[in-house]
C-alpha positions as CSV (number, residue, x, y, z in Angstrom):
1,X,18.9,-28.4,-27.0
2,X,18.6,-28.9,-23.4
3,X,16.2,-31.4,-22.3
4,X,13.4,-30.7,-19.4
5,X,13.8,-32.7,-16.2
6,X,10.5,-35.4,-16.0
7,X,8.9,-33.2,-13.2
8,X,8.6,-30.7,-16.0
9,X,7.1,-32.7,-18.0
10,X,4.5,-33.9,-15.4
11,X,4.0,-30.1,-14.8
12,X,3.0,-29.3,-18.1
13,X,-0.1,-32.7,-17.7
14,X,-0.6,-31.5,-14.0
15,X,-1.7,-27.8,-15.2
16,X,-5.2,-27.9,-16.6
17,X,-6.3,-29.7,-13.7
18,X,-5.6,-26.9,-11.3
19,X,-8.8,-25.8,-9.9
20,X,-9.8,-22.2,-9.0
21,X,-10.7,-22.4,-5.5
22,X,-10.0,-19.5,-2.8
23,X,-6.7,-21.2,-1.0
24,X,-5.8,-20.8,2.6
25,X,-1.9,-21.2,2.1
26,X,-0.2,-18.3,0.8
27,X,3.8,-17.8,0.4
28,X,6.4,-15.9,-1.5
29,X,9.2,-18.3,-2.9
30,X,12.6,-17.3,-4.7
31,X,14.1,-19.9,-6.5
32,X,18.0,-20.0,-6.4
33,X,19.5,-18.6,-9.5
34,X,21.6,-22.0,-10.5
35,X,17.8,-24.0,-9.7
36,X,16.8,-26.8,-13.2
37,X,13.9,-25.4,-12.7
38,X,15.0,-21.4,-13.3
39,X,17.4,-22.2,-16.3
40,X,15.2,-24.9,-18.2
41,X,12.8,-21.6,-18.9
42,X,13.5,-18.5,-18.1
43,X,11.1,-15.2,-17.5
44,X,11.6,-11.8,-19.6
45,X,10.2,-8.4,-19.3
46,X,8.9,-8.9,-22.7
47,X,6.3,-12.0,-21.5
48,X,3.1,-10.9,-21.3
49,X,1.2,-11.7,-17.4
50,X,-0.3,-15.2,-19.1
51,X,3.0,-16.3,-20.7
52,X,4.9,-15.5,-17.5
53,X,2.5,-17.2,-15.2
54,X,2.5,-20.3,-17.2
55,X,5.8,-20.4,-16.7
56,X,5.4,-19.9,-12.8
57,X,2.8,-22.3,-12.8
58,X,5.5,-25.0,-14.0
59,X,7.8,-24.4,-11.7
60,X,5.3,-24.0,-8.8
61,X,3.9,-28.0,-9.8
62,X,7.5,-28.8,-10.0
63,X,8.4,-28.0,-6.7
64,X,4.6,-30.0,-5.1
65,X,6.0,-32.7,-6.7
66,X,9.8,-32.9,-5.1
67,X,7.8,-31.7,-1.7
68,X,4.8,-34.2,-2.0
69,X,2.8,-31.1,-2.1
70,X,0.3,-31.3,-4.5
71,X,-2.0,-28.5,-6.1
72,X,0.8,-25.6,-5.8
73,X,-0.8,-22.5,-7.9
74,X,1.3,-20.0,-8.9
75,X,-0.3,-16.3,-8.5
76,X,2.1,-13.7,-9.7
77,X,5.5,-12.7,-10.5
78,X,7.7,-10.2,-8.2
79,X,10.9,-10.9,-10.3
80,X,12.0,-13.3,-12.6
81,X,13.1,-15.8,-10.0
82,X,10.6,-14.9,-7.0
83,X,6.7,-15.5,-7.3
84,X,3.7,-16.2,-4.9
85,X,2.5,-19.9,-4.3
86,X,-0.8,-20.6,-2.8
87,X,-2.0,-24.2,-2.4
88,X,-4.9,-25.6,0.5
89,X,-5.2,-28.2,3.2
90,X,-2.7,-26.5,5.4
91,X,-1.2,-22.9,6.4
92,X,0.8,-20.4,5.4
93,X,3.5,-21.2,7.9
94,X,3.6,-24.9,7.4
95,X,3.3,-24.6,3.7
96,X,6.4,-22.2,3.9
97,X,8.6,-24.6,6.3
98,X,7.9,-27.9,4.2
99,X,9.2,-25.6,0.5
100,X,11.8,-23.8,2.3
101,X,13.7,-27.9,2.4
102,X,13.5,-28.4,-1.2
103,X,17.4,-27.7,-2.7
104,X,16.3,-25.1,-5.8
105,X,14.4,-22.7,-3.1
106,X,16.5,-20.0,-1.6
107,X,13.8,-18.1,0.7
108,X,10.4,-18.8,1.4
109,X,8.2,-16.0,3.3
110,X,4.5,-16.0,4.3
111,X,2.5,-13.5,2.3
112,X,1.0,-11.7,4.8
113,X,-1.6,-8.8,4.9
114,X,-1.3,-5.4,5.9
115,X,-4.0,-2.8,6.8
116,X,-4.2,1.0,6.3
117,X,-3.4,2.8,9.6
118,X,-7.3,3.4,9.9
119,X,-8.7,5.8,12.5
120,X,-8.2,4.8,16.3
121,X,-11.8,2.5,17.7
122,X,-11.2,4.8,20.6
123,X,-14.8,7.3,21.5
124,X,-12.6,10.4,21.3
125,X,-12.2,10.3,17.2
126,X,-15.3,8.7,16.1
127,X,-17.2,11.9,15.6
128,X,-16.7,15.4,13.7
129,X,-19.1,17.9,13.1
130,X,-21.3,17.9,10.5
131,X,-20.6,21.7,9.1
132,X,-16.7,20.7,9.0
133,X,-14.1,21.3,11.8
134,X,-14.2,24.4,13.4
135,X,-10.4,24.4,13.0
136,X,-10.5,23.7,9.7
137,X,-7.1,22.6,7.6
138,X,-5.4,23.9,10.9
139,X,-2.3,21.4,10.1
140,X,-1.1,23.7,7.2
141,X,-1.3,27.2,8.7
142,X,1.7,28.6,10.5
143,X,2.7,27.7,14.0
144,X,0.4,30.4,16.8
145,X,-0.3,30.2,20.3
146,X,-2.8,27.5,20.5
147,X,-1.5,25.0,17.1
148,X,2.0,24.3,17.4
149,X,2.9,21.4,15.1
150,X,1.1,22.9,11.9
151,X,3.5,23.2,9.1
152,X,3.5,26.3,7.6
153,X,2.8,25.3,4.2
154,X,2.5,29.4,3.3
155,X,6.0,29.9,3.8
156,X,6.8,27.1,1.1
157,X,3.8,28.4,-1.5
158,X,5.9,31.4,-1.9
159,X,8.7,29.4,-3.2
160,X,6.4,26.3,-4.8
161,X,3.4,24.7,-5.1
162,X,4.8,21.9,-6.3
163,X,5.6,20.9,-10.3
164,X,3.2,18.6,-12.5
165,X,6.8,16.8,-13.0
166,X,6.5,15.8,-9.8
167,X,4.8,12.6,-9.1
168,X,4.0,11.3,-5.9
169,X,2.5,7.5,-5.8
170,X,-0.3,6.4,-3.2
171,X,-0.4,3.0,-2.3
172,X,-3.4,2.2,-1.2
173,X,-7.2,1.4,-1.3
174,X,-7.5,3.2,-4.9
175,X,-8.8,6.8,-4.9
176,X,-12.0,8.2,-6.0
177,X,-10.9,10.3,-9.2
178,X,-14.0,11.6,-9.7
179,X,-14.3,13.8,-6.7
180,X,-14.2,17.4,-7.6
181,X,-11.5,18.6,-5.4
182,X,-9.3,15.4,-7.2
183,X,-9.7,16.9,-10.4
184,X,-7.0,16.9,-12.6
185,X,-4.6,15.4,-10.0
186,X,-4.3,11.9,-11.2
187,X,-2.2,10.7,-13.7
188,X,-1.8,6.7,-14.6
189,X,-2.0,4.4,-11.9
190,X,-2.8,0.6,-11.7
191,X,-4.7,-1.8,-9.7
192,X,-2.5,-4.6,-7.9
193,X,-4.9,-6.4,-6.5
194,X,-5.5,-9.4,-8.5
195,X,-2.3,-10.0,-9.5
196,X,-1.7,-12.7,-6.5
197,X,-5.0,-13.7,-5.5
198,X,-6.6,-17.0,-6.9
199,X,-9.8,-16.8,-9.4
200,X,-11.9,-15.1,-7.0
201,X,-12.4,-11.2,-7.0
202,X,-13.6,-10.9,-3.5
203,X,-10.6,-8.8,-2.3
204,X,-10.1,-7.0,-5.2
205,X,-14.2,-6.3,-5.0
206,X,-14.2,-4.4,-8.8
207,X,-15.2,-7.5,-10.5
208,X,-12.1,-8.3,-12.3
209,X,-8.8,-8.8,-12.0
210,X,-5.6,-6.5,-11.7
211,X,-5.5,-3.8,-14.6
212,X,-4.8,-0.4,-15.2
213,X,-8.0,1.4,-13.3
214,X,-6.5,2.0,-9.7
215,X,-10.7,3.3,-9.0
216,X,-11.6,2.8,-5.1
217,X,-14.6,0.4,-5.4
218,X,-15.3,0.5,-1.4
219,X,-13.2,-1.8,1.0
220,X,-16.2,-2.6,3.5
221,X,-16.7,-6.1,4.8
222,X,-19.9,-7.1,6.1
223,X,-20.9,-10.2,8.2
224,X,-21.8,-12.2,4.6
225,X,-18.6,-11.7,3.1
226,X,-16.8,-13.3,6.7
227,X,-19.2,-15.9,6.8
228,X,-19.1,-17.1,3.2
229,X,-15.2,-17.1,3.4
230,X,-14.2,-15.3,0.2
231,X,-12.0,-13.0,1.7
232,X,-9.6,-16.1,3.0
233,X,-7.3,-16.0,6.2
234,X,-6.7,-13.3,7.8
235,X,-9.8,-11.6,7.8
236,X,-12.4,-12.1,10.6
237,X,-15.3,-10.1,12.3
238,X,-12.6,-7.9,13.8
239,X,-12.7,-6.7,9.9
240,X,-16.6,-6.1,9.5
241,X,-17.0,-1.7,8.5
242,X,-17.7,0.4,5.5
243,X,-15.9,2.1,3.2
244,X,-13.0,3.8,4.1
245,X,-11.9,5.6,1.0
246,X,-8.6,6.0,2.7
247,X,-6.8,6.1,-0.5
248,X,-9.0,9.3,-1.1
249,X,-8.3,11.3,1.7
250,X,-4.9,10.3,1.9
251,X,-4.9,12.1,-2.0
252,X,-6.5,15.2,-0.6
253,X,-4.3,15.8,2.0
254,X,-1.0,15.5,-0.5
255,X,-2.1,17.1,-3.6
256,X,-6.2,18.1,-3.2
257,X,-6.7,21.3,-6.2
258,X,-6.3,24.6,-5.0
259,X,-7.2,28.6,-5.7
260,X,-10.4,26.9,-7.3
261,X,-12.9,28.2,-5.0
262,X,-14.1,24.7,-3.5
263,X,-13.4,22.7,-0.6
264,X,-9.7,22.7,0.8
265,X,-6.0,22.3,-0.3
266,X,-3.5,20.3,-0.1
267,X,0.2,20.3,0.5
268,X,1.7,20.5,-2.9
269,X,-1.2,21.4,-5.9
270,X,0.9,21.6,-8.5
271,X,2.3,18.0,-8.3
272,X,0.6,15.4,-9.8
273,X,-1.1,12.1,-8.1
274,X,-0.5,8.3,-9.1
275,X,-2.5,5.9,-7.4
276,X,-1.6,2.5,-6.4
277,X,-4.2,-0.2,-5.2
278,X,-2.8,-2.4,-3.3
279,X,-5.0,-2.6,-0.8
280,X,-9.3,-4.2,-0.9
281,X,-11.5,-5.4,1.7
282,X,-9.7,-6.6,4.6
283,X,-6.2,-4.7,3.5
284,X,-3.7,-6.1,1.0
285,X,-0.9,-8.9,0.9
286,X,2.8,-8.1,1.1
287,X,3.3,-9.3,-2.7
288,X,0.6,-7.0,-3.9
289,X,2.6,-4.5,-1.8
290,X,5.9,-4.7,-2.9
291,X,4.7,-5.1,-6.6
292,X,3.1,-2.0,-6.1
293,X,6.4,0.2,-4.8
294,X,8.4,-1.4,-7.6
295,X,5.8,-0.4,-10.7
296,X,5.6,2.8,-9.2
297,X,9.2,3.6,-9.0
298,X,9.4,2.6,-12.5
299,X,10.9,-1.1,-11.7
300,X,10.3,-3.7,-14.2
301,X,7.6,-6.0,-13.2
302,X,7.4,-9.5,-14.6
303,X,3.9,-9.5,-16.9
304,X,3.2,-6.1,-16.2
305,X,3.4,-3.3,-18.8
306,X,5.8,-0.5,-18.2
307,X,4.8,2.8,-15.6
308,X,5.4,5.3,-18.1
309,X,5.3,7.9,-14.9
310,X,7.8,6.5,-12.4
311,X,7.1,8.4,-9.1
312,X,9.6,10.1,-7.2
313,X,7.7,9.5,-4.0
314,X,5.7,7.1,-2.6
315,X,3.4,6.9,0.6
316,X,2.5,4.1,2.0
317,X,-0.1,5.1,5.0
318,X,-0.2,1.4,6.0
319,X,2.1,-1.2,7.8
320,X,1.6,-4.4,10.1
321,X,3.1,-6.0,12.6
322,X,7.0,-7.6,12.1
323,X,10.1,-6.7,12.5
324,X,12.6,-5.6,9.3
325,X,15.7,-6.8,11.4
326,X,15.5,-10.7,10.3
327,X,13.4,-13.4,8.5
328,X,12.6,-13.8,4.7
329,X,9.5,-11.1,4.4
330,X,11.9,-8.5,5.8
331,X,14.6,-9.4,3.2
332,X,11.9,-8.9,0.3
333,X,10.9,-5.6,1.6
334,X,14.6,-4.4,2.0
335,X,15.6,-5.3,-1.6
336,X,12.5,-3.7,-2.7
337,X,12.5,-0.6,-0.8
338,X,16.9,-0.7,-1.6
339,X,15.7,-1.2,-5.5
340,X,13.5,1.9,-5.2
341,X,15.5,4.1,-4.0
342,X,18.3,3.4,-6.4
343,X,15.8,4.3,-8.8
344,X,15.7,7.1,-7.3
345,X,12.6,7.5,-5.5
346,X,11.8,8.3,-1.7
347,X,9.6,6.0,0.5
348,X,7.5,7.4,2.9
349,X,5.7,5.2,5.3
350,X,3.3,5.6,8.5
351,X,4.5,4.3,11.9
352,X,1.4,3.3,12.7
353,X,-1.6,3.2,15.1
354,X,-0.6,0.8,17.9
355,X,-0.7,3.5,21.0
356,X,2.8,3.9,21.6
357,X,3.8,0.2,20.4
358,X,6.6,-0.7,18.1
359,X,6.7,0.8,14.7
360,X,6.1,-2.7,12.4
361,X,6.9,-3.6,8.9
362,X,7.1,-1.8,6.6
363,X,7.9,1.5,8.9
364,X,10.9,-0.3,10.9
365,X,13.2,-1.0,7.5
366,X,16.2,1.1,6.9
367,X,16.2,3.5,4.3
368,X,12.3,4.9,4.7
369,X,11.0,7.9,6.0
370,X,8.9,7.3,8.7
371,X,6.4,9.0,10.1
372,X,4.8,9.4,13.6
373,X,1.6,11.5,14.5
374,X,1.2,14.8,17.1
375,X,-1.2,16.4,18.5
376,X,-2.1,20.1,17.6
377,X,-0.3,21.6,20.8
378,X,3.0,19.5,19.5
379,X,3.1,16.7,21.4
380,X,3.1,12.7,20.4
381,X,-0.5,11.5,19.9
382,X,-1.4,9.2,22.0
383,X,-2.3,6.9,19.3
384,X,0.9,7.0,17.6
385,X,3.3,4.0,17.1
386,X,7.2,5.0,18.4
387,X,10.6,3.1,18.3
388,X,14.4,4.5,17.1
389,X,12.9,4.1,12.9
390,X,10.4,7.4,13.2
391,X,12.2,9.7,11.0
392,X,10.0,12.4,11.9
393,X,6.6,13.6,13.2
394,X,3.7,15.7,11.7
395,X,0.2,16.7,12.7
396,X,-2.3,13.2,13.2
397,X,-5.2,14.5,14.3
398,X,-6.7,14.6,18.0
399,X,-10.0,15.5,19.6
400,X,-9.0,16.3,22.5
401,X,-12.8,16.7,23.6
402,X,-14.7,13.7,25.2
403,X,-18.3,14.5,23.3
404,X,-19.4,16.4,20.8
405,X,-17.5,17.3,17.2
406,X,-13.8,16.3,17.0
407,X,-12.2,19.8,17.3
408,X,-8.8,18.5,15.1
409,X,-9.6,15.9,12.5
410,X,-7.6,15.8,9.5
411,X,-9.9,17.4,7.3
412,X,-9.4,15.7,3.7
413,X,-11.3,14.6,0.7
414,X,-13.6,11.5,0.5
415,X,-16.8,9.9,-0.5
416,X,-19.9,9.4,1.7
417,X,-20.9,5.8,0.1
418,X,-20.9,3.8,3.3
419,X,-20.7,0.6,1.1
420,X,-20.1,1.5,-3.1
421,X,-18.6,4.9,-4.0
422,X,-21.6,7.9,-4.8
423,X,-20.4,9.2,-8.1
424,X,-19.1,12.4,-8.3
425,X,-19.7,13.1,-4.7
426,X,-17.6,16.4,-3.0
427,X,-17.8,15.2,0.3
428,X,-14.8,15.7,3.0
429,X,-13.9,14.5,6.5
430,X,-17.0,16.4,8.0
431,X,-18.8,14.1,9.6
432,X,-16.5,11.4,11.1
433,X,-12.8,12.0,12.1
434,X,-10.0,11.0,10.2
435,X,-7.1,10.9,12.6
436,X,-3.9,9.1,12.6
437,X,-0.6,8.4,11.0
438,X,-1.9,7.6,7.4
439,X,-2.4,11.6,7.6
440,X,0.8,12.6,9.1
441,X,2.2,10.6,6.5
442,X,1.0,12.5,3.3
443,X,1.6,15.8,4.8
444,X,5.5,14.6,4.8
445,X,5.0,13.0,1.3
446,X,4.0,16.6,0.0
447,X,6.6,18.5,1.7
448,X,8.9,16.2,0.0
449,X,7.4,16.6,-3.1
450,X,8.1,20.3,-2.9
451,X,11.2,20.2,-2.1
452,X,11.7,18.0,-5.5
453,X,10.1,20.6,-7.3
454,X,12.8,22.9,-6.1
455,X,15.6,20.7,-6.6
456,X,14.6,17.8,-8.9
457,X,18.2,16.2,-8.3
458,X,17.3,15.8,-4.2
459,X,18.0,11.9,-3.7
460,X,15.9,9.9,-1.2
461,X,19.0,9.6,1.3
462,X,19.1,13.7,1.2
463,X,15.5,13.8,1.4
464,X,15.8,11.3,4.7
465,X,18.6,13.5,6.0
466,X,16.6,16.5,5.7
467,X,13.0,16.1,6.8
């Protein structure tokens, strides 16, 4: 039987002195395949999350040991080799340079956070009227004089509405399944958050850990949460808002109930809904992320029980800053997003919000369909994030006016809880505008979703070829 190297064994009297504390270092390391430390004990699908992160957790003192790093907690699994390391007393990018010398590491990237493409700070889109948009769900109708870049979402009804085997994924804050225009839309879903972070629930802000209710709790940070530090680095006054329930209207927009005599509809009614959260208070960490795209796609992931509805789309309305072209985050997100689509699945992601800046990660890697936003009379939003990756553009939202009502939010589903969710609340975008590319993005995510229902054997490189 093969013996454990010593630093395994002072591993294993290391681990129940671990402590629980909120750390400020946070990376993703992938062992090499030939590493002592991968082939004394290896990870299987069948582990449970404890079994597997025990395992992590020994190779994670290991490596503080040969480093001279001490306190290295392992926080989750991406594959059997790869897994997220937090430790404090230094950060994330000097944690990641000192493992990225030890000889059994192959890559080390920082875990960063990414956002939702929330709506612009600017005074033209902070307002709609309280009645609803005069214009109403204008970005579905068909093209006319005045609204140029609607989509015509009519002219596909005749052929579809979209089939129930037809799942589209929604990576984001959680969704509110209780609203009424939701009904019926969701199927399955899990909550990521938790699966990476340390003891504390602050991010995650449901009181537990990562499990199977993808529920939108509220993302809001107030001035307590930056000053008591929970929410770790990162996350700053810049931060402080309510609720966003973006995950909500982003849920509307694709797949809202329709010909039910209440509120609006959305792009493909017929297809079915399952949410993601990835993202809490002050947005959500690449791991969380890319976890997220691989159990939705129907990818094994390590500790985590099998998606029995593997999505054949997924949207992700949010994105941050980096570039896909080099570096070790934007080789995890390629072989994630390359893994997903050889399952068979097409990514959809938002070029973001940066007024006619660079689309960032994970909008700029190759083999996603990215989306940038226009305005009603079919030119680019001002708002809107550009660059050679957009795929193509659909109606974001503008309001064109300087006061009063925004005349062309996205109309969409949410909650009016400025802090926690009100329960079964039918509220919609009426009263503040939602514009921006996390809504161009689902419009695109239910046209594609359509056209699956129509031909369930389109692949994501045709559905890239033909949006």
């Amino acid at each position: 039987m093969r013996s454990l190297p010593f630093y395994f064994l002072a591993a294993a009297l290391l681990l129940p002195s671990l402590a629980a504390a909120e750390d400020n270092a946070r990376v993703i390391v992938r062992f090499k395949p030939a590493a002592d430390s991968v082939r004394a004990k290896a990870m299987s699908a069948r582990m449970t999350r404890g079994e597997a992160l025990d395992v992590a957790q020994t190779r994670a003192t290991a490596l503080g040991l040969r480093t001279g790093r001490g306190g290295l907690r392992a926080r989750m699994n991406l594959d059997e080799r790869t897994q997220v390391i937090t430790a404090s007393g230094m950060d994330s990018a000097t944690l990641a340079r000192r493992l990225a010398l030890d000889s059994e590491v192959e890559l080390v990237a920082v875990d960063q956070r990414r956002q939702h493409f929330a709506t612009p700070n600017d005074p033209y889109y902070t307002t709609g009227p309280a009645a609803g948009p005069v214009a109403g769900q204008w970005y579905l109708r068909a093209p006319g004089t005045e609204v140029v870049s609607s989509i015509n979402a009519p002219a596909a009804w005749d052929i579809t509405t979209g089939k129930a085997s037809v799942v589209v994924a929604v990576l984001d804050t959680g969704v509110r399944k209780d609203h009424p225009d939701l009904a019926g839309q969701f199927v399955g879903g899990y909550d990521m958050i938790g699966l990476s972070t340390s003891a504390g629930t602050a991010t995650a802000n449901d009181g537990d850990r990562a499990d199977d209710d993808a529920s939108d709790p509220g993302d809001w940070v107030s001035q307590a949460d930056i000053n008591g530090g929970t929410l770790g680095s990162g996350c700053d006054s810049s931060d402080i808002a309510g609720s966003s329930w973006h995950g909500t209207r982003v849920s509307g927009l694709i797949g809202a109930t329709s010909n039910n005599g209440l509120g609006m509809a959305g792009v493909g009614w017929g297809i079915k809904i399952l949410p993601i959260r990835v993202l809490g208070k002050c947005g959500g960490y690449d791991s969380d992320i890319m976890a997220g795209m691989r159990w939705a796609a129907g990818i094994t992931v390590t500790g985590l029980p099998a998606n029995p509805n593997p999505a054949k789309v997924l949207n992700l309305s949010l994105g941050g800053s980096g570039s896909c072209a080099s570096g070790s985050t934007a080789t995890l997100y390629k072989e994630t997003i390359n893994q997903v689509v050889a399952a068979g699945a097409s990514i959809v992601v938002a070029a973001g919000n940066s007024a006619g800046e660079a689309v960032g990660l994970p909008g700029n890697c190759p083999g996603v369909i990215t989306v940038t936003g226009l305005r009603h009379v079919g030119s680019k939003v001002g708002f809107s994030s550009i660059g050679p990756e957009v795929s193509i553009a659909a109606p974001g939202g503008n309001c064109v006016n300087l006061t009063g009502a925004c005349l062309y939010p996205m109309f969409s589903t949410t909650n009016r809880g400025t802090t926690t969710p009100v329960a079964n609340d039918d509220s919609y975008t009426n009263s503040s505008a939602s514009v921006g590319t996390s809504f161009s993005t689902p419009l695109v995510s239910g046209v594609v979703a359509l056209m699956l229902s129509v031909r369930p054997t389109l692949t994501p490189t045709e559905a890239l070829l033909l949006v």
